[in-house]
N, C-alpha and C positions, 0 to 999 in steps of 0.2 A: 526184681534185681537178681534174686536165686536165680530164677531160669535164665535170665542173660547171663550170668557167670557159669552156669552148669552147660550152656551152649557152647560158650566160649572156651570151657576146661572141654569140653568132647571136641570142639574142631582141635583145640593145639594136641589131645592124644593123638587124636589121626595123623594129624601132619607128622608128628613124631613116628608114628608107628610105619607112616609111608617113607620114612625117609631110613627108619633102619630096615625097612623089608628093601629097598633099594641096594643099601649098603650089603645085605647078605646075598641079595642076588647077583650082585656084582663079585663079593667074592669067591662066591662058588662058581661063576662064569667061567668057560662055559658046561653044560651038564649034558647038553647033546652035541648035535650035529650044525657046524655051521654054514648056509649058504653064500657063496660068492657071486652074484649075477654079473653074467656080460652080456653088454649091450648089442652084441654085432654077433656074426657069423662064428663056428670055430675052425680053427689053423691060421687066423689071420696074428698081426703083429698084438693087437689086446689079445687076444684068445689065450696067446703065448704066454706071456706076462701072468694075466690073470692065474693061470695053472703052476706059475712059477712058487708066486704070492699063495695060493693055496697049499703046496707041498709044504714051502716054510712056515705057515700059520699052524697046521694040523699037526707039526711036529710039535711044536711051542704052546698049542693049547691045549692038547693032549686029545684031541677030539676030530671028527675028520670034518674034513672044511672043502664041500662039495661045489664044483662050479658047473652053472646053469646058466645056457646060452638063451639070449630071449634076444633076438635082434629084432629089427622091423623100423620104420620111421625115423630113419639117423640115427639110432641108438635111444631113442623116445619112449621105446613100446618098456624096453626093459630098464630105463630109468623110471616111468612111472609106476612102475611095479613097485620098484624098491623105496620111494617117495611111501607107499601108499602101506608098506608093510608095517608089522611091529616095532616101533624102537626097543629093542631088547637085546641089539647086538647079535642076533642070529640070522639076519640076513644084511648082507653088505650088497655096496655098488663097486666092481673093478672100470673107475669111471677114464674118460679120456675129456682132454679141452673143446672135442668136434662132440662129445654126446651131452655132455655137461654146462657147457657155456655157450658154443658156438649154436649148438641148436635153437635153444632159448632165447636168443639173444636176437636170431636172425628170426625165429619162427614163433610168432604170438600164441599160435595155438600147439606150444610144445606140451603143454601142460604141467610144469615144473617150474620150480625158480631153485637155481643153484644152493644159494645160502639160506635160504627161509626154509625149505624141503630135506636137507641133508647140513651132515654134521659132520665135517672135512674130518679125516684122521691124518694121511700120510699121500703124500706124493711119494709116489713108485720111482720111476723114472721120469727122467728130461730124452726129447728126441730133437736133436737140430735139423736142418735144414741146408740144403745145399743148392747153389747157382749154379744150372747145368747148360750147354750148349752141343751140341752135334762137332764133334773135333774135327771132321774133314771139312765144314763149310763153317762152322761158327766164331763168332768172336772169340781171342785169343785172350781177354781180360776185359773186369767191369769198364772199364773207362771206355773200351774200344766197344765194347756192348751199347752203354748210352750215348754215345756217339751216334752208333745205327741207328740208332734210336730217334734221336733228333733229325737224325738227316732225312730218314724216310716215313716220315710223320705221319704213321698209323697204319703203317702195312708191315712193321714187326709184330708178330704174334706169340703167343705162349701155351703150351696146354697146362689143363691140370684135372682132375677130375671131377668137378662140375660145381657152380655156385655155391658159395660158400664154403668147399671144401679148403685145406690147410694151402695147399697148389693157390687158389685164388687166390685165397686171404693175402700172402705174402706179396707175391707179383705185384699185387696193386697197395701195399706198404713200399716194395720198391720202386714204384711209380709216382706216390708219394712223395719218396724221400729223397728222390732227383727231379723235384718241379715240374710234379706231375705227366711225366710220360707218357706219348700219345702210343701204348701197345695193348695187342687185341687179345681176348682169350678164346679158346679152342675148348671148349671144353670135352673130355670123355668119362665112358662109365669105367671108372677105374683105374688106379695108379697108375698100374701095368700098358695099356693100352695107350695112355698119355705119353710114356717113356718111350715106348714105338715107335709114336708119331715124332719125336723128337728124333729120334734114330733114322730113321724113312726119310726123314727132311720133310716135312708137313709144317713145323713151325720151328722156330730159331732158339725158343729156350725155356726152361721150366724150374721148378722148386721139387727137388726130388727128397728124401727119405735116404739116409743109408743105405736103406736093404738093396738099393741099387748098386753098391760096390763093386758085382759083376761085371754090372757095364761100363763101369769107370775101369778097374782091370783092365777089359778088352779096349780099351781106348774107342767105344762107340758113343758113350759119351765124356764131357770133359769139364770137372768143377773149377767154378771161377773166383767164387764165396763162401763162408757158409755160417750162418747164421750162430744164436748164441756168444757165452762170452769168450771162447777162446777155439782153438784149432782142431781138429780131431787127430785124437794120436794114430788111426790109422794113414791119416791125408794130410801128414805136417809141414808140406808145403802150400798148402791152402790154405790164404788169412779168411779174419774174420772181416764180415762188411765194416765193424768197428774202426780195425784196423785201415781198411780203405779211404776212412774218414765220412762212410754213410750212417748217417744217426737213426734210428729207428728200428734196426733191424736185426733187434737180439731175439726175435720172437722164434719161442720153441714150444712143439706139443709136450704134453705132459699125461700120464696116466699116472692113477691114486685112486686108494681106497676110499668110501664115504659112506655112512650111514644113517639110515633114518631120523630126522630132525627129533631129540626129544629124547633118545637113546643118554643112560646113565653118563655120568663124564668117569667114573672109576671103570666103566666098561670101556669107553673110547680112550680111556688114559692105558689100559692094555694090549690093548689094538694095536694104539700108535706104538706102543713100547715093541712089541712083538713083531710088525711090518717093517720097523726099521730096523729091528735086529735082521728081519730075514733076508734084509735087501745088503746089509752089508756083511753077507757074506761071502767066501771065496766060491761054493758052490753058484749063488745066483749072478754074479759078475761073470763066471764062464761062461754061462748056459746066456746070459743075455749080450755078451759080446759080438754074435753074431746079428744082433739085431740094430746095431749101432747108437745104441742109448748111453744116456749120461745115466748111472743109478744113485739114486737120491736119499730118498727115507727120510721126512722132512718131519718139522713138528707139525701140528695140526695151525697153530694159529699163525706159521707163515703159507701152508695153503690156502686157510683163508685167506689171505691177503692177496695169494698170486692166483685166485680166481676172481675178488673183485676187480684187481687191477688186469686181467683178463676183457673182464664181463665190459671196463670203460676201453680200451683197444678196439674190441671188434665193434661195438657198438659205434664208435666215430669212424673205423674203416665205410662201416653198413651207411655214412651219412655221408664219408666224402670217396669211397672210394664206390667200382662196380661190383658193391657186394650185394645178392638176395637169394633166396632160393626157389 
């Protein structure tokens, strides 16, 4: 009976002792250096973002908060890196909805699961989405779009940049969301090259990205919708599909931070505290205006949410639309 009670008092010190050595580690957090990993190449629109979120972390921790590009596999190589690290809060994910959900979702051998592997803190930004056509030969509005659509029953096409990219996903949500639409996709390696082809006259319309402002500018191409829940103040004569009366079609990428599953919650309660302060600043709204994002700074357990409710999206696209990789 001794030694079962002398067991018993040595596990409950431990636990105690492990839970204030947590609590001091977390206060003193952090003591070095922190890593930021991005999943993808740098110069691109995460790349950007992620460096944003690092300047205003390293101001606010007092520590420099280094970013480390690991691209490879859809953003795969450098999500399971950070899956696979310390939970100690020194190494984070700058994750996106295409390296964090769509991968996994689409590809069984991604080696991650969104929520069981990582511990959401903050969504950074929202990116909508825009209905774009060719302005010298394209439809003048949705309605006049699926119209074409119907009429010429499966020789309208779309690019986007390749299976399961954001370009597809949408396209075939708005194929969906007008009884199924018989339109083809094109696909290319890359944004860029998809926009061309839309430009060149190759296909009749696409899901573009902000960052193409340029070409809307030049009137080479011409938005018709765009996704999310309300307008963009740069394009305030372009409604939402909401507003067109198309249901389905508020879907927006998202970038956010995340950290290894099992990381202190007094750690991830700083984090989130800190990435939201940085995101609403006047500094990172300037510097990210030109990338055409919604900037956010959410709590942690509404990202949770808008990654599961993500994870059920693309997974019913992946069953009834033409989504794989």
């Amino acid at each position: 009976m001794k030694a079962r009670q002398s067991i018993f008092g040595s596990t409950v010190i431990a636990l105690t002792l492990g839970l204030f050595a947590i609590a001091a580690s977390a206060q003193t957090y952090p003591t070095r250096s922190v890593t930021l990993v991005v999943p993808f190449p740098p110069g691109g629109s995460t790349d950007v973002q992620a460096r944003l979120v690092a300047k205003g972390l390293q101001e606010k921790l007092g520590k420099p908060v280094v970013v480390e590009n690991k691209p490879g596999a859809a953003g795969s190589i450098g999500t399971r890196f950070v899956a696979a690290s310390d939970p100690d809060g020194y190494t984070l994910l700058f994750a996106s909805i295409s390296s964090l959900v769509t991968e996994p979702v689409l590809n069984e051998k991604a080696g991650f699961d969104p929520l069981k592997d990582f511990a959401p803190i903050s969504i950074v930004t929202d990116m909508p989405f825009l209905l774009v056509v060719n302005c010298a030969s394209g439809a003048k509005s949705v309605s006049e779009l699926i119209a074409r659509a119907r009429a010429t029953a499966g020789t309208l096409n779309y690019s986007s940049w390749g299976y399961g990219s954001a370009g597809n996903l949408l396209a075939e949500m708005f194929k969906l969301a007008n009884g199924n639409l018989k339109i083809l996709q094109v696909p290319y390696k890359g944004e860029a090259p998809a926009v061309m082809a839309l430009i060149s006259g190759e296909v009749e319309m696409m899901f573009v990205t902000p960052v193409n402002m340029p070409h809307i500018e030049s009137k080479r191409i011409c938005p018709l919708a765009v996704t999310g829940p309300k307008r963009l103040d740069v394009l305030p004569n372009v409604p939402t599909f909401q507003e067109l009366g198309i249901k389905n079609m508020e879907f927006q990428i998202w970038f956010g931070v995340v950290a290894p599953a099992g990381t202190p919650a007094p750690v991830l309660d700083k984090l989130q505290r800190d990435v939201a302060a940085t995101v609403s600043t006047p500094e990172f709204a300037k510097a990210t205006a030109a990338l055409g994002v919604v900037n956010v700074g959410s709590s942690a357990a509404t990202f949770s949410k808008r990654i599961r409710s993500d994870q059920e999206l693309i997974a019913n696209l992946a069953k009834n639309g033409n989504i794989r990789e």
